[in-house]
N, C-alpha and C positions, 0 to 999 in steps of 0.2 A: 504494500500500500504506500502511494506517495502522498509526503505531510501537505497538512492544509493551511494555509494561508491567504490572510487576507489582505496583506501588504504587495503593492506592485510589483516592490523590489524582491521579494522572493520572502522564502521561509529564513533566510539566514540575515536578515534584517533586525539589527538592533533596535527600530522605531518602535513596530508594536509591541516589545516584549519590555520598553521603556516607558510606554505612554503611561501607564499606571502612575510610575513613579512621577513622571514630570506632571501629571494631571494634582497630584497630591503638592506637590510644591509650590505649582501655580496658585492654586484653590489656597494652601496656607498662609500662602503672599499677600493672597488679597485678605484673608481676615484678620489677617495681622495688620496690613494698610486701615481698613475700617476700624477695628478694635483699638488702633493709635490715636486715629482723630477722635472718635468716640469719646477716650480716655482723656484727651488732652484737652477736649473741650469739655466734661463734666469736672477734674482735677482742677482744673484753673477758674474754674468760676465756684467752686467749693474750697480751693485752699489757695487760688491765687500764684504766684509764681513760683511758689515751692511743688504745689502739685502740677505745673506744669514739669517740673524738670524731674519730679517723680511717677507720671505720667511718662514720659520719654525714657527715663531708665528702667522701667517697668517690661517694656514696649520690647527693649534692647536686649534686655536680658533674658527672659521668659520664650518672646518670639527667637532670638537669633539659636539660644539653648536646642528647641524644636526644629528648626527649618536646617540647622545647620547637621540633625541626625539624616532629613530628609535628601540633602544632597550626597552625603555620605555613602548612604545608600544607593543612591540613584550611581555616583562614580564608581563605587564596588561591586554593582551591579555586573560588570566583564571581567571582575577576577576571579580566580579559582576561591568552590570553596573556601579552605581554611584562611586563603592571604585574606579575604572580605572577612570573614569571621574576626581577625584578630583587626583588620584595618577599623574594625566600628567597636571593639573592644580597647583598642587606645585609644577613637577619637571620642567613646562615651566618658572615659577616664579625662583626659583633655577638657575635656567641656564641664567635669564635674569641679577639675582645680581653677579651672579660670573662672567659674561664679562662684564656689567659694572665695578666691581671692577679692573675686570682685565686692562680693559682700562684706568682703574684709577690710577692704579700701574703703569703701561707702560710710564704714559705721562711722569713721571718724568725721563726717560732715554732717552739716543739718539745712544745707540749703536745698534739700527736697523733702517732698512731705511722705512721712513714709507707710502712712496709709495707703495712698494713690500708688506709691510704686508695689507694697504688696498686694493690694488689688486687679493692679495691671498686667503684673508677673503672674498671677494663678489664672486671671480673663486671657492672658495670652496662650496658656499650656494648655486651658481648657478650647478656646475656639481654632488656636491654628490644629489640633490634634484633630477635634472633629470634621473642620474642613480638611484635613489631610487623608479624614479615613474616608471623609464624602466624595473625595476625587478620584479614589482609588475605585469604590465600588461602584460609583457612575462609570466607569469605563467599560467596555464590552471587549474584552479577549477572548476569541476564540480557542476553546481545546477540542485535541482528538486521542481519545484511545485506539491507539493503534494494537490491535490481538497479537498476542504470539505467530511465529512465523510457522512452527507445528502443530500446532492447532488448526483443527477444523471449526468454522463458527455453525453454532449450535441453536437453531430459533427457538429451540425450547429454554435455553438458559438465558432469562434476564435477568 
């Protein structure tokens, strides 16, 4: 049986077997764009220019945290098993020392307000994740079971 696809460029096309990934990226972009101005204009008219700037580091951290797994993914996507295994095992490691530091760095200042940025950090993990997982299931990838090559197929077995 030869494979099915729905790409022009053939079955050995990295488009379709990426479009998931970049539909979830795209889709997290944009709710992270929304969920910034959102933030930045409720933070600022509730705490003024401290919750703008907590508003914005909220934004930064929360969304870059998430989007930055999603590209990971999406470039590890062509390498072998285990090298992508370990490539998103050191960039989750990575990611978990630079917003600890960052949070480290931050406490010493008070010129944001740090309700607005804790708010803005958990609205970002929670809407870019779900736009991330809406982009992925809105996509339509085709599968095929392809039967054993000894095998005879059987209309009685479904």
């Amino acid at each position: 049986m030869r494979p099915v696809s729905t790409s022009p460029a053939g079955p050995s096309s990295s488009d379709s077997a990426d479009a998931p990934l970049r539909a979830a990226l795209r889709y997290g972009l944009i709710g992270l764009v929304v969920l910034t101005v959102l933030s930045v204009v409720l933070a600022t008219a509730l705490a003024g220019v401290a919750g703008l700037w907590g508003a914005l580091l909220g934004a930064a951290i929360g969304g870059g945290f998430i989007l930055t797994t999603a590209v990971v993914v999406l470039l590890g996507a062509k390498l072998p098993p285990t090298t992508a295994g370990m490539v998103m095992l050191a960039s989750w490691v990575g990611k978990l020392l630079v917003a600890l530091i960052v949070v480290a760095i931050l406490q010493q200042f008070d010129f944001y307000d740090r309700m607005a940025l804790f708010l803005t950090v958990v609205g970002a993990l929670v809407i870019v994740l779900g736009a991330e997982t809406y982009g992925v299931l809105r996509q339509k990838v085709p599968y095929v079971t392809v039967p054993e090559q000894g095998r005879q197929a059987d209309p009685d077995q479904d």
